[in-house]
C-alpha positions in Angstrom: -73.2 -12.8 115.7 -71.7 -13.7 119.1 -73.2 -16.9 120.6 -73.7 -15.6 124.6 -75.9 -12.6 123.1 -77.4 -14.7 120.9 -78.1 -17.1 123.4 -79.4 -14.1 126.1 -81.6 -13.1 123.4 -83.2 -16.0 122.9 -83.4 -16.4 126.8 -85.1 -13.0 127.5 -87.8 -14.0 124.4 -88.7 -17.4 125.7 -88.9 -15.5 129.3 -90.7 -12.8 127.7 -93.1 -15.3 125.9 -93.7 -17.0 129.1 -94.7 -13.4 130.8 -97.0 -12.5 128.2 -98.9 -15.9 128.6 -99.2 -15.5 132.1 -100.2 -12.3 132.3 -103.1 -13.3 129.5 -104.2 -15.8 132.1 -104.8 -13.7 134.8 -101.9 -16.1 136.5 -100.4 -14.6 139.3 -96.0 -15.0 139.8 -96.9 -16.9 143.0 -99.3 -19.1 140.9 -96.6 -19.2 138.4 -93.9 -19.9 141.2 -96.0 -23.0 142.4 -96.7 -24.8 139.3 -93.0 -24.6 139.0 -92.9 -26.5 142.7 -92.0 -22.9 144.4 -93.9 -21.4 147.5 -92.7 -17.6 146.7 -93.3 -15.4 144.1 -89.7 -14.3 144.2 -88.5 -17.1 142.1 -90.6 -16.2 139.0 -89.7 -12.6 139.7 -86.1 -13.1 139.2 -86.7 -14.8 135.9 -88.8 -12.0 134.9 -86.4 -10.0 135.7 -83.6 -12.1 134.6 -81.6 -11.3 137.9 -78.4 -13.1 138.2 -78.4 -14.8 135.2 -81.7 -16.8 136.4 -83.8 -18.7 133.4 -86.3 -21.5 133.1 -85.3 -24.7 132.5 -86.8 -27.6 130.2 -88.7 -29.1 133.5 -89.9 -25.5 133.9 -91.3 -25.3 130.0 -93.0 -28.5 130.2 -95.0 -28.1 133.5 -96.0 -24.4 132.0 -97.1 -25.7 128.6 -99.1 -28.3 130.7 -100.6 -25.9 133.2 -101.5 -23.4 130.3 -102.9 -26.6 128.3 -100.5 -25.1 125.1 -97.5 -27.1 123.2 -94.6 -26.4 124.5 -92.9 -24.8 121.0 -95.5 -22.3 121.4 -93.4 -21.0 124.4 -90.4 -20.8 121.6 -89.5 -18.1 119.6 -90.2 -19.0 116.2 -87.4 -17.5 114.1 -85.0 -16.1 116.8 -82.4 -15.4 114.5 -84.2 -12.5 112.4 -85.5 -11.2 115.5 -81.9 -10.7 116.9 -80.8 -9.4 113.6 -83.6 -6.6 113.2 -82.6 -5.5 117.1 -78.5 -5.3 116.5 
């Protein structure tokens, strides 16, 4: 298992994870993007998107989990490593 894909993998499920819970919130990117201390909606778009390599960061996990009123290891995968084994 090489650790970059690994690592991508895990990115692109936390960011997906993070989607999902937005989008069950009715929380708009721009919302999303000023929680996070943004004034554009771009910036959570490019995560989404995962342009240029763009991710959140642990500042950006903690003020989510807060603003969603959630633990923060419920923004985590939970067993990463099986999931990137069933899709390779």
């Amino acid at each position: 298992m090489d650790n970059q894909s690994e690592t991508e993998f895990y990115l692109l499920q936390v960011t997906n994870q993070i989607k999902n819970e937005r989008k069950a919130r009715n929380i708009s990117q721009l919302k999303l993007a000023e929680i996070l201390g943004h004034s554009s909606p771009n910036y959570v778009a490019k995560i989404e998107n995962r342009a240029k390599g763009a991710n959140y960061n642990l500042k950006h996990l903690l003020l989510i989990a807060k603003a969603f009123s959630m633990d923060i290891r419920d923004l985590l995968p939970s067993s990463m490593t099986k999931e990137y084994n069933a899709v390779n």
